[in-house]
C-alpha positions as CSV (number, residue, x, y, z in Angstrom):
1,X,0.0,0.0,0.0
2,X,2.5,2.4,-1.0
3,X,0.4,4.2,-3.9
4,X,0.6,8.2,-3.2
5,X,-3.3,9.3,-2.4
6,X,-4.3,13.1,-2.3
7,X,-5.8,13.4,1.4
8,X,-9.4,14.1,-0.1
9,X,-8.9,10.8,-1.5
10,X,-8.0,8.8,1.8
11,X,-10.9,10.5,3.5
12,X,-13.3,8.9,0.5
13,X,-10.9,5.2,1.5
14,X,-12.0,5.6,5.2
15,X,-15.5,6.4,4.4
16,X,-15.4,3.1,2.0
17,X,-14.1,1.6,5.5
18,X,-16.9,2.4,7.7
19,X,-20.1,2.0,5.5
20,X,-18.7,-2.3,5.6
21,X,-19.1,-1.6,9.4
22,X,-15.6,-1.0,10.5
23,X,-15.6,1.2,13.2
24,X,-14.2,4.6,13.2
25,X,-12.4,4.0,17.0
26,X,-11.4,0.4,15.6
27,X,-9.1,2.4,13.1
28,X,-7.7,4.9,15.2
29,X,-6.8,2.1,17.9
30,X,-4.4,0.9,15.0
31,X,-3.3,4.4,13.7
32,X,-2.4,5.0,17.7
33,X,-0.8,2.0,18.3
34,X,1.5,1.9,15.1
35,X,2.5,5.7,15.4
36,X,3.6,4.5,19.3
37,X,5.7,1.5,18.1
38,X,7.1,4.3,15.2
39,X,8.0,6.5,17.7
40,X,9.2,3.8,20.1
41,X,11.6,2.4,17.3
42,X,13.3,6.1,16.4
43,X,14.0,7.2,19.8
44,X,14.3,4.3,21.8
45,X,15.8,5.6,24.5
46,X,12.5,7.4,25.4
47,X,12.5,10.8,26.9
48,X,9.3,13.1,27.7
49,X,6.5,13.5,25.1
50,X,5.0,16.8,24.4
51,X,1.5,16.3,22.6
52,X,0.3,19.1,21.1
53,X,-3.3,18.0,20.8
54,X,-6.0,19.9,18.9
55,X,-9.9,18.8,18.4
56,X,-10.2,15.6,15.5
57,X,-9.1,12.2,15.2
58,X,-5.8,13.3,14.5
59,X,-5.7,14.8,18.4
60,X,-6.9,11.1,18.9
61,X,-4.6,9.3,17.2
62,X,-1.6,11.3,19.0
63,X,-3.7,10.8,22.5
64,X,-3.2,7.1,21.9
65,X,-0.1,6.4,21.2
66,X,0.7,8.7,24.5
67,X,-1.4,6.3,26.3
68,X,0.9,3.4,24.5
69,X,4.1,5.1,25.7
70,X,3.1,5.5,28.8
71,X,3.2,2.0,29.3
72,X,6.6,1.9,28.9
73,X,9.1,2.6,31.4
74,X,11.2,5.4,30.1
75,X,8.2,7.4,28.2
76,X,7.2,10.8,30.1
77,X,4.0,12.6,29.4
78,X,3.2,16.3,28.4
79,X,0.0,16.8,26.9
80,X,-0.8,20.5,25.8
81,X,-4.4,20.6,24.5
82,X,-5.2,23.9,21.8
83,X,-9.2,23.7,22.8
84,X,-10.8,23.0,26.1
85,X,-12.0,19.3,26.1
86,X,-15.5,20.1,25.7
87,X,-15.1,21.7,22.4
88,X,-13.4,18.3,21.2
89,X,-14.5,15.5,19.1
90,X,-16.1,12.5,21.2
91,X,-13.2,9.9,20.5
92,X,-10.7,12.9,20.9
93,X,-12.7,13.4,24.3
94,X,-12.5,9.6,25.2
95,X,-9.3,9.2,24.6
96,X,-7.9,11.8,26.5
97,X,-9.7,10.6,29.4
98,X,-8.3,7.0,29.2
99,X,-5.0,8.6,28.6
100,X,-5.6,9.8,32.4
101,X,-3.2,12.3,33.0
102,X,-2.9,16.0,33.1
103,X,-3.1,18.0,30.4
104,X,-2.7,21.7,30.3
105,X,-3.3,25.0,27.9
106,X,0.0,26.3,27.8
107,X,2.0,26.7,24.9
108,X,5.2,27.9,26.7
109,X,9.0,26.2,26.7
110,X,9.5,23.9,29.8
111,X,12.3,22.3,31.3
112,X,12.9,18.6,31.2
113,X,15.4,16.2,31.8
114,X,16.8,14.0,28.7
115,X,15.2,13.5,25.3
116,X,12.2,15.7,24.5
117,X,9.7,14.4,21.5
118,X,7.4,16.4,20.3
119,X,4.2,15.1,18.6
120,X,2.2,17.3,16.0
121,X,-1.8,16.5,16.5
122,X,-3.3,20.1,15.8
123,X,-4.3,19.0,12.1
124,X,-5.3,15.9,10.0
125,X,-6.1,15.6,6.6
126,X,-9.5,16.7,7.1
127,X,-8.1,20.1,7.7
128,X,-8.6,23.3,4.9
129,X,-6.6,26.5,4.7
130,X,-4.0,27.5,6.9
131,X,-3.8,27.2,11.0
132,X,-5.9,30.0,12.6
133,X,-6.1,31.6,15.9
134,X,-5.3,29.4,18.7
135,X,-4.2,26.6,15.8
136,X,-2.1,29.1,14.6
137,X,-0.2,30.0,17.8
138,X,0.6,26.3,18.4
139,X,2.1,25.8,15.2
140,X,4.5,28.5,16.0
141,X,5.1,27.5,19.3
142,X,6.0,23.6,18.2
143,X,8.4,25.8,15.4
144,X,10.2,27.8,18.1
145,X,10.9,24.8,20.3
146,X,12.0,23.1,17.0
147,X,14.2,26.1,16.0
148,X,15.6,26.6,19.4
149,X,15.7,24.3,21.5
150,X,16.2,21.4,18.6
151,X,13.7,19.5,19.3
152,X,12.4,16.7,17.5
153,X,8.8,17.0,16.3
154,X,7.1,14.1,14.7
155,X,3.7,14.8,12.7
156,X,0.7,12.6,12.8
157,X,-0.4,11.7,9.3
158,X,1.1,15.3,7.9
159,X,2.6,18.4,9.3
160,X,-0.6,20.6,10.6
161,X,-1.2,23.2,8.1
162,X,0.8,21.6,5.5
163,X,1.0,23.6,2.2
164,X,0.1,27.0,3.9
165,X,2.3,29.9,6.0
166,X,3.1,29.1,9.2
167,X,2.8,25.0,8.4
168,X,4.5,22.6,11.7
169,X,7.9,21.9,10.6
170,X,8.6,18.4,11.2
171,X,11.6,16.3,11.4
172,X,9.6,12.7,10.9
173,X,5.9,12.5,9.5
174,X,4.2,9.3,10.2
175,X,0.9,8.4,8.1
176,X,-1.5,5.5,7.7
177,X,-2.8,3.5,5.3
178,X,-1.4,5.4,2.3
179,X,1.6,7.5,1.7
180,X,0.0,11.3,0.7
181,X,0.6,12.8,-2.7
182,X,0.7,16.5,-0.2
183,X,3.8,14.7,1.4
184,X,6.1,14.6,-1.8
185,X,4.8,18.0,-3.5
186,X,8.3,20.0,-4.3
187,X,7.2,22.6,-1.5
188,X,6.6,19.9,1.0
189,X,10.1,18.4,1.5
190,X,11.3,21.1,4.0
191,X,8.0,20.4,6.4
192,X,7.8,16.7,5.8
193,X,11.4,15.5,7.3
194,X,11.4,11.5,7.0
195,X,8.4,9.9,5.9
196,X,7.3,6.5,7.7
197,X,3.6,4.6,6.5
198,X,1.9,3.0,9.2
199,X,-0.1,0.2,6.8
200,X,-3.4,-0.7,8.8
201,X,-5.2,-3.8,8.5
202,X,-8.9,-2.5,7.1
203,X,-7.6,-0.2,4.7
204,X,-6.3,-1.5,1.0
205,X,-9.2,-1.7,-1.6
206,X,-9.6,-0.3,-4.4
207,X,-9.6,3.7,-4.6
208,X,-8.6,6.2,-6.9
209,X,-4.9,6.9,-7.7
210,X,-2.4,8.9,-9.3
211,X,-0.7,5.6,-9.7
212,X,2.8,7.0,-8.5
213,X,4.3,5.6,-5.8
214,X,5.8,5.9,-2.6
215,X,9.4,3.4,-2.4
216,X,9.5,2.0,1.0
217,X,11.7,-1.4,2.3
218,X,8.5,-3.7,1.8
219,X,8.5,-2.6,-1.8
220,X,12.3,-2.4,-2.2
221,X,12.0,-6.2,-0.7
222,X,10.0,-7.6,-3.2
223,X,12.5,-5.9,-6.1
224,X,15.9,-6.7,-4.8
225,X,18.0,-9.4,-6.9
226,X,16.6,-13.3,-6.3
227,X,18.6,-14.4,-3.0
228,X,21.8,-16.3,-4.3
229,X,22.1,-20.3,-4.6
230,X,24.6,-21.9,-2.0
231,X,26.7,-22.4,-4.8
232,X,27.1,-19.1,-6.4
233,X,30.3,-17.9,-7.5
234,X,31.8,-14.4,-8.4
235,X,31.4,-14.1,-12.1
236,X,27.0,-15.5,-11.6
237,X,27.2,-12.1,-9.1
238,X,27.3,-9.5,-11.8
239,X,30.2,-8.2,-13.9
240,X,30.9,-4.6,-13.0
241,X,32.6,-2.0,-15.3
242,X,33.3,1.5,-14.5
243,X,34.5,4.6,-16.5
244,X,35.6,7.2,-13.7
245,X,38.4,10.0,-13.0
246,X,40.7,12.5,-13.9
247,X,43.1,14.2,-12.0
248,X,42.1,15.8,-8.8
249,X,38.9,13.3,-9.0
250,X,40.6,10.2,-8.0
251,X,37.8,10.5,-5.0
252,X,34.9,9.5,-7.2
253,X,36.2,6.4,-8.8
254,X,37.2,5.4,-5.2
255,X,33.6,6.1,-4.0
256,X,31.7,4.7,-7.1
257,X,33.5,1.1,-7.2
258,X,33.5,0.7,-3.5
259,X,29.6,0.8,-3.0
260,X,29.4,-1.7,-6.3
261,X,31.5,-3.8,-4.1
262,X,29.2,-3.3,-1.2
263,X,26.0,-3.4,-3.6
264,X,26.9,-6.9,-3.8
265,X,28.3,-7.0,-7.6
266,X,30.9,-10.0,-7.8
267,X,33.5,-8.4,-10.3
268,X,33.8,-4.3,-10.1
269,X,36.3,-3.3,-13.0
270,X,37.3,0.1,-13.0
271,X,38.7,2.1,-15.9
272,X,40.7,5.6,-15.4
273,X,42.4,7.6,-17.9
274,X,46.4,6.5,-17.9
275,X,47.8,9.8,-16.1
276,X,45.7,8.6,-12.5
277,X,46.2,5.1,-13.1
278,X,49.0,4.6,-10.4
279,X,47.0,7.1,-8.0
280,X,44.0,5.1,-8.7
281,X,45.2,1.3,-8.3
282,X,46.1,2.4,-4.8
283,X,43.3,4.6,-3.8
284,X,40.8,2.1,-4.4
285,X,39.8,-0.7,-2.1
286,X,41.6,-4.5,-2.6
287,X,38.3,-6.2,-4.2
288,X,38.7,-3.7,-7.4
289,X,40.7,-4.1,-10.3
290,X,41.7,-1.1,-12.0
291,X,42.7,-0.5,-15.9
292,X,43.4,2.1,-17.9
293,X,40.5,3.2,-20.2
294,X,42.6,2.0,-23.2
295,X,41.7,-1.3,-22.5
296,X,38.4,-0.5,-22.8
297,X,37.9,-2.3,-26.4
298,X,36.6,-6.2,-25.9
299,X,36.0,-5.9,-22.4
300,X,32.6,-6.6,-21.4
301,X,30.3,-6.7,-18.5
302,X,27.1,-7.2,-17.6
303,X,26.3,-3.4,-16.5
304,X,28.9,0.0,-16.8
305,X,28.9,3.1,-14.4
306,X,30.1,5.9,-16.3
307,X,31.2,9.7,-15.6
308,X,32.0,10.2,-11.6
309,X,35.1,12.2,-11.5
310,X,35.6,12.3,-15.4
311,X,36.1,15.9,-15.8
312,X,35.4,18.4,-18.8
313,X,37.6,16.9,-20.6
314,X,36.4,14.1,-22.6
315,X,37.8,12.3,-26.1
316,X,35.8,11.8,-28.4
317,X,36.7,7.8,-29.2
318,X,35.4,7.4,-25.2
319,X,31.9,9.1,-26.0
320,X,31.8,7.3,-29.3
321,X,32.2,3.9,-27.1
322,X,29.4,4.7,-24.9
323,X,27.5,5.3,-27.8
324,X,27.6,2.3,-28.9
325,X,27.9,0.5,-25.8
326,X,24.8,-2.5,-25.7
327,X,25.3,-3.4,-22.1
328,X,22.8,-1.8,-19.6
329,X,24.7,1.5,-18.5
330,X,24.0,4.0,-15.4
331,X,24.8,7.3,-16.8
332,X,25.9,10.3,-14.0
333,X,27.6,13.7,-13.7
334,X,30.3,14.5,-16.4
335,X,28.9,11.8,-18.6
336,X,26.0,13.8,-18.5
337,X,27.4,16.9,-19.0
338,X,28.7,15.1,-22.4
339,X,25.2,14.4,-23.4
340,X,24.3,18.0,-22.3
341,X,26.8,19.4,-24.4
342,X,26.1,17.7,-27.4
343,X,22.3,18.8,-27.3
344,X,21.4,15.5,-26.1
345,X,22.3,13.9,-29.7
346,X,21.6,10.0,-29.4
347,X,19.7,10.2,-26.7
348,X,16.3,9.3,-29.5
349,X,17.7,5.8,-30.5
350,X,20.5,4.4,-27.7
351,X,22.0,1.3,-28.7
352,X,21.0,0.1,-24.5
353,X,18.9,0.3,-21.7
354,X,20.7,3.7,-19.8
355,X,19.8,5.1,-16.4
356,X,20.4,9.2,-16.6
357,X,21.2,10.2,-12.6
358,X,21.4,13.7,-13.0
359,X,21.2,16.1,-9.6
360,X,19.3,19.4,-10.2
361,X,22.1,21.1,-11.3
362,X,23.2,18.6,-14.5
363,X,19.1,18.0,-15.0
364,X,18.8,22.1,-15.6
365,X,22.1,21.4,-18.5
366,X,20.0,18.4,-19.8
367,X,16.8,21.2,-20.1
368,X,18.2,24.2,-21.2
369,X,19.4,22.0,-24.6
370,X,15.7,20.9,-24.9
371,X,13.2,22.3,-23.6
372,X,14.5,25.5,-21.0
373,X,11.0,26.6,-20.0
374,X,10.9,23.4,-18.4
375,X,13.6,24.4,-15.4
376,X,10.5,26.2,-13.8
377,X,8.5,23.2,-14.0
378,X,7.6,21.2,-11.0
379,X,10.3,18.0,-10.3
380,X,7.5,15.8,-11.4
381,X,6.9,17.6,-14.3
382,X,10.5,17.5,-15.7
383,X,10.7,14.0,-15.4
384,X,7.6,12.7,-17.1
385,X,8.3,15.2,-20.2
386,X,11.7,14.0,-20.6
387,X,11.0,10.3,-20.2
388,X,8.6,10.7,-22.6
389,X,10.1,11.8,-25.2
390,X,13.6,10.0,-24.5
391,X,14.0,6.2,-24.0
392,X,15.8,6.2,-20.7
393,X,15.2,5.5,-16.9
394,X,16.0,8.4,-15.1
395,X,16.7,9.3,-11.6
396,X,16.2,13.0,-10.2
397,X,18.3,13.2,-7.3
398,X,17.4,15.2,-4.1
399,X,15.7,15.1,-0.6
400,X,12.8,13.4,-2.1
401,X,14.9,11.6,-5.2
402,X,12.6,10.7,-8.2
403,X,12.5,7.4,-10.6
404,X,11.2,7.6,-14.1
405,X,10.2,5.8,-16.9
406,X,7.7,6.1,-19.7
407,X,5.0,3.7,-18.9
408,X,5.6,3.6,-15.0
409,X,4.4,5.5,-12.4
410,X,6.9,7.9,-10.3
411,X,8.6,6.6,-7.8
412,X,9.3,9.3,-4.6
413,X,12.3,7.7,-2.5
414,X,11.0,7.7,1.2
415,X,14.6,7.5,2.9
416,X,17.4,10.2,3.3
417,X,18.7,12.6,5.9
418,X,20.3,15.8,5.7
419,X,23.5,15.2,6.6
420,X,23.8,13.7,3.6
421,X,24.1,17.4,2.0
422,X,27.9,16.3,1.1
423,X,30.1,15.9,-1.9
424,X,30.4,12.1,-2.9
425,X,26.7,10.7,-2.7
426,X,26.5,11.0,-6.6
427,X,29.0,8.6,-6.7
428,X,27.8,6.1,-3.9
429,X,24.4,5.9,-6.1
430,X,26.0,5.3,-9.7
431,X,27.9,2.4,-7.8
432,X,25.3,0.9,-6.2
433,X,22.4,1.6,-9.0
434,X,25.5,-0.1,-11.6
435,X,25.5,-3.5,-9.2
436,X,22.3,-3.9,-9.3
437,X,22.1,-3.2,-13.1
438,X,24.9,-6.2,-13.2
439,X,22.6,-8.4,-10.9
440,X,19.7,-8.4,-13.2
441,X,17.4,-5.4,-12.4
442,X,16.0,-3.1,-15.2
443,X,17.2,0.4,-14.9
444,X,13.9,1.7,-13.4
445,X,13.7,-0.9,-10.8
446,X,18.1,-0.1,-10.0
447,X,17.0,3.5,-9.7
448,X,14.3,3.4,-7.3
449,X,15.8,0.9,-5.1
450,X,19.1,2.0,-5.3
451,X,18.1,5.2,-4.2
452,X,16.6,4.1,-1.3
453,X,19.6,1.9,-0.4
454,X,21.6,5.1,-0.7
455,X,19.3,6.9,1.5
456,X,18.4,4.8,4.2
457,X,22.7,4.1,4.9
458,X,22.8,7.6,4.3
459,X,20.5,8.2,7.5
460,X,22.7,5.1,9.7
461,X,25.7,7.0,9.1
462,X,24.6,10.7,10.1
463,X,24.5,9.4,13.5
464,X,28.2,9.1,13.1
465,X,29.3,12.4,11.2
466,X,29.1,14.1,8.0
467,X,30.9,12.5,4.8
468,X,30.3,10.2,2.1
469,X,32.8,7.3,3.2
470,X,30.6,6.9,6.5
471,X,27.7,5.9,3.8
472,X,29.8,3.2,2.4
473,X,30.4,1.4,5.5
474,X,26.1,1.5,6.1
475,X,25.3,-0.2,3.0
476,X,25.5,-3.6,3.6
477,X,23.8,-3.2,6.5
478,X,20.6,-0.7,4.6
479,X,20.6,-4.2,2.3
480,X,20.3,-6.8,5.8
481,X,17.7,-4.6,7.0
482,X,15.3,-4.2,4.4
């Protein structure tokens, strides 16, 4: 259930839910429960609550997983309410009550001890227009504590007044049922933080759709390569070859042929022009063999990276080559600046399946040689006008990176962090999209799974620091994990 609804269409999926006799409490019990075992699994340590509750169901579903919480040890409760109980919804009401503690009208700062969490449940998707009033003024408050104090703030189902001035800002947002198209609008990724979907057991029939997609691990699961036989050996794991570096870029290649190693390809062959080849063979880690891209001519492999670290500076027998090239090819950075440079030339009839990975930056080149009023287009937009005329996969990189394909949905990546806002993560993604190219995925598939791969060891390794080399290390463990 990872198809991206619009919120008026959810509200038309729980309707559908409670005419077959489901109860509307039956659903929020399960909304409340999973958001508690969310929260329980991102902060484990625990720490002191702060709900800010406001009137609906959304109020209710925050009210129950602080009643869940609760029950654990090293869970503190701080329940702020925006409207005096009698001017809430019944459930809202009820569950307050079983919740059984205090809860209190202010909206001011106060002092804990430890971890403080707090939960957005001012707004659900029932909500119009922006916060007002009293609404309003909690908003602000949970976006000062944010700002100042650095406080976490998770967001029940979406950010309240998402879309509108004055919106929660929130670090996690945790929804039910269905991801929300609001949730990967361009103007939504700086209010959304990380995105978590809570399936629940009554919700899943049929119900109109964009058809795009959320990826999360249960659908990266079901597209990752086919587990390997006992008796698998190296050259049955996927033949690698990559086409990397210049001088002063020795980095990349280092970077790119690495995370194919740690994507799981069983040969990673990398080619660098002559001048860095000594640099090269010694930067790069033992499992990589490294020639020089003279050699290039008869080799062959069952998927190519090409362009991290290749400079400006191209020949014109190496672009010819890729031309030509059959084999399945991920396509990233000065190998698209190439394509940019030539106006895109062979781009209508390409001799193989290629994945373009451009970052906003080298996707404006690839626009202003086609179509240039498209740079003001929405992310979305770009994507399904370029895929549609050109033959490729392509993957939009960003905080909310996007797959496409003519004749597939969008795919919106749902992992990431920001401390992934560092040079190298370009490369990470050509290597791992390139293994799983070499391990038998199609180029739309590699795309939307490798990106989550990057992302989600992108988010295990900002607890450790900043820097791309701290993303390598996670990715074998992103792939156990899913």
């Amino acid at each position: 259930m990872n198809e991206l609804l619009t919120a008026a269409a959810m509200q038309a999926e729980e309707r559908a839910v409670f005419a077959t006799g489901v109860k509307e409490e039956t659903l929020l019990e399960m909304a409340g429960h999973a958001l508690a075992r969310t929260i329980a699994r991102y902060y484990p340590e625990g720490g002191t609550l702060v709900v800010f509750a406001g009137k609906g169901h959304n109020a209710a579903d925050a009210l129950v997983a602080a009643r869940e919480l609760r029950k654990l040890d090293h869970w503190e409760l701080d329940v702020r309410l925006v409207f005096g109980p009698p001017e809430m919804k019944p459930l809202a009401q009820q569950k307050l009550a079983e919740l059984g503690c205090a809860a209190h009208r202010s909206l001011g700062v106060a002092s804990y001890g430890g971890r403080v969490v707090i939960l957005d449940g001012l707004l659900g998707i029932g909500a119009s227009g922006p916060p007002q009033g009293d609404l309003a003024d909690a908003c602000a408050a949970i976006n000062r504590w944010r700002d100042t104090w650095r406080v976490p703030v998770v967001a029940v189902d979406l950010p309240s007044g998402l879309g509108h001035p004055g919106c929660v800002v929130a670090d996690l947002t945790v929804t039910f049922g269905f991801p929300k198209l609001e949730l990967v609008a361009d103007t939504a990724t700086e209010f959304v933080g990380q995105i978590e979907v809570c399936e629940l057991e009554h919700l899943g029939g049929d119900h109109p759709s964009a058809g795009d997609f959320l990826v999360t691990s249960a659908w990266v699961r079901a597209h990752l390569p086919a587990p390997r036989r006992f008796a698998t050996h190296k050259g049955q794991a996927g033949r690698v070859g990559l086409v990397a570096g210049s001088r002063g870029c020795v980095g990349a290649t280092r970077l790119a042929a690495a995370a194919a190693v740690r994507a799981g390809a069983g040969l990673v062959t990398l080619f660098v022009p002559e001048e860095i080849y000594a640099i090269a063979a010694a930067a790069v880690i033992p499992e990589v063999m490294v020639r020089t891209t003279k050699e290039l001519s008869g080799f062959t492999a069952d998927a190519w990276g090409i362009g991290p670290g290749l400079g400006p500076t191209v020949s014109r027998s190496l672009q010819a080559w890729l031309e030509a090239l059959t084999a399945p090819a991920v396509v990233d950075a000065d190998a698209l600046n190439w394509i940019s440079q030539t106006g895109l030339c062979g781009l209508e009839s390409l001799a193989g399946p290629r994945l373009l990975t451009p970052h906003p930056g080298e996707m404006k080149r690839l626009l202003a040689h086609w179509r240039p009023e498209l740079s003001a287009a929405t992310r979305a937009e770009q994507v399904r006008e370029f895929t549609r005329i050109y033959p490729v996969s392509l993957v939009l990189k960003g905080a909310r990176s996007i797959t496409a394909q003519a004749g597939h949905p969008l795919a919106y990546n749902s992992s990431g962090a920001p401390t992934m806002a560092s040079g190298g993560m370009g490369d990470i993604l050509t290597g791992i999209c390139t293994a799983l190219l070499a391990q038998g995925l199609n180029p739309y598939a590699a795309g939307a799974v490798g990106s989550w791969i990057l992302g989600t060891a992108g988010a295990q390794a900002g607890k450790h620091g900043y820097g791309a080399t701290y993303v390598l290390e996670e990715i074998g463990r992103s792939l156990s994990r899913v």
